[in-house]
C-alpha angles and dihedrals in degrees: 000000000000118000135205123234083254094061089248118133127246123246099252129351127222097255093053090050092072114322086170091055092062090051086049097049089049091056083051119036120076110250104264102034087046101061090043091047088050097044086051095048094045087052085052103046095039086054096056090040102039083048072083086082103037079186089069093034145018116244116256134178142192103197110162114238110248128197122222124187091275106005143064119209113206123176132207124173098300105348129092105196115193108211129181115256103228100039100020081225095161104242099184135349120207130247092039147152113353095356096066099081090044103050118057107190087179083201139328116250109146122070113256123225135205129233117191096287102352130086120210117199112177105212124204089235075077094254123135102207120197110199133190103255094216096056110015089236123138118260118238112262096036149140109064112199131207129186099261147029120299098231091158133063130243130257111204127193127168107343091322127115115201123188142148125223141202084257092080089251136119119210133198115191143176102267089220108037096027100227135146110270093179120066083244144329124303111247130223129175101250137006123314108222103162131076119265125241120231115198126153113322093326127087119201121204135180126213150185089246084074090253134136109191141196121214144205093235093205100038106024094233115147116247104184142332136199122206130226129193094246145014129311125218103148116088124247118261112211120218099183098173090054093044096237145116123211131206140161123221142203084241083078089254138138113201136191103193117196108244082210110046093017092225134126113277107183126346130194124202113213115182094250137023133307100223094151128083109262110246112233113194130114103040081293145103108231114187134166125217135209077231073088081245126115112215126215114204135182093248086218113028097034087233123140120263098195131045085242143357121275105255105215089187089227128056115286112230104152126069120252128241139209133230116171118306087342125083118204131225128177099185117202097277085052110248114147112223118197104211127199102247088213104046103006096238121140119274100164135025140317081222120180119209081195089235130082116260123203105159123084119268115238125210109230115219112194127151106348080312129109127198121174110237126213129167124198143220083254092061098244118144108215126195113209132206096218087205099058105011073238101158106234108185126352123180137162121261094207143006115243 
């Protein structure tokens, strides 16, 4: 277990986080990738966990930016910083002003969402803030704690929050009083470090414990689960009109899982984990691995779309995104790949921002434009022409 300066524990050690994950990605991985692949992800996993004692290690985060209807949310460490969509002019940053010395984020992992006039960022400390989205400032009323870090990001609907947390539990809140709407939380057997999916009636949540449940939305009764061999941190990805539900799993594996019988569909093995959010457009499932390949899958046969994967050359940690017939792909080192949406072959870059990126990238929609927006460990924020991976405008979102 790792332990603080102050000979208190952390919240969760590497081995406890799953111990079973890493035996299953040494059965998987070739020799050499493998071991590269493991040190990397024990780097990874020891910095969001070790962020516990800010006296061992300094915070870091990998939110993914999010656009509102007037407002882009971009997250850096411990900073949200709130930026006008058309012109990217900062218009508050949180925490801010007096505040600052009260609210203690640690760092922002987890993806913020926006409800009508509220915005909810979920903070590693274990805290879910609502602030006011024209001033950045906390609600009364807020923070509401939980018992362990917010690694995951928030689904909203209606004037409901939902959201998982290290403590194995999964909340659902008012969205403006802030109050318990379940009995009480739903339980899972280990952290919950992905973002929930509401559809209908139904939430679906993915959890450590290997888990991807399904959820009664108003009551927090379980309606079913199915069980992987391994962890889950990537989020689930709904296809209601062909009745499934995909997720990727630290076992290596892709899955479709039928919403009617509950039961695996299709799976693909890749030769690492599946730690992004699975891509659904097309009529396709697109996924990048930490194997460094990207996987097109017929979203309802299992079949593969293209002759091979696309092999990005670096492991794969953000979700792709689609614009038109070119799916786009920032791999860890941070090249941009521009990938034919039909045979995966290469169409643009590869082009390297020259910083890791481990955050999604988000395409910015502004005035009949659209730029596609990353921002890096280094805390750049690139703007991005999708038709040439032509960096249109890059800028740092804080002095060091």
């Amino acid at each position: 277990m790792i332990q603080c300066r102050n000979g208190a524990p952390a919240r969760r050690g590497v081995d406890d986080v799953s111990r079973e994950t890493f035996t299953a990605e040494r059965r998987t991985a070739p020799q050499a990738g493998r071991l590269a692949s493991l040190a990397l992800l024990v780097l990874a996993v020891s910095g969001i966990l070790l962020t516990a004692c800010t006296s061992i290690a300094s915070p870091r985060g990998w939110a993914s930016p999010v656009q509102g209807d007037d407002l882009l949310l971009i997250s850096y460490r411990e900073d949200l910083f709130a930026l006008d969509p058309e012109t990217l002019i900062q218009r508050w940053i949180f925490p801010t002003g007096s505040e600052a010395d009260k609210v203690d984020p640690v760092a922002l992992y987890g993806t913020p969402a926006v409800l009508g006039d509220t915005v909810f960022v979920p903070t590693y400390k274990g805290n879910l803030y609502a602030l006011d989205i024209e001033t950045g400032l906390v609600l009364p009323g807020w923070p509401f704690e939980t018992d362990g870090p917010l690694i995951g990001g928030i689904a909203v609907a209606s004037d409901t929050v939902y959201f998982g947390s290290d403590d194995g539990n999964v909340y659902a809140l008012n969205a403006t009083t802030g109050i318990e709407l379940w009995a009480q939380p739903f339980e899972t057997g280990k952290g919950v470090w992905s973002t929930p999916a509401i559809v209908g009636d139904t939430l679906y949540v993915t959890s450590l414990d290997g888990k991807l449940y399904a959820i009664n939305a108003a009551t927090g009764i379980e309606r079913w689960s199915f069980t992987t061999d391994a962890g889950i941190a990537s989020p689930p990805v709904v296809n209601e009109g062909a009745g499934l539900v995909y997720i990727g799993g630290l076992d290596s594996e892709l899955r479709a899982i039928d919403l009617e019988t509950h039961e695996e569909r299709w799976s693909l093995k890749a030769d690492n984990w599946f730690w992004t959010e699975p891509l659904l457009a097309a009529g396709s499932i697109f996924a990048g691995s930490l194997d460094g390949n990207v996987y097109a899958i017929d979203a309802v046969s299992g079949e593969a779309r293209w002759a091979r994967p696309f092999s990005a050359g670096e492991l794969v940690r953000a979700a792709p995104i689609v614009v038109g017939d070119t799916i786009i792909v920032v791999d860890r080192k941070g090249n941009v790949h521009g990938i034919d949406i039909e045979n995966g072959s290469r169409t643009l870059g590869p082009f390297a921002l020259e910083s890791d990126v481990l955050t999604d990238p988000l395409l910015r929609k502004f005035s009949g434009t659209e730029e596609i927006i990353i921002v890096t460990t280094d805390g750049e924020l690139v703007s991005i022409d999708p038709a040439t991976l032509r960096v249109l405008d890059s800028r740092k979102l804080k002095e060091s």
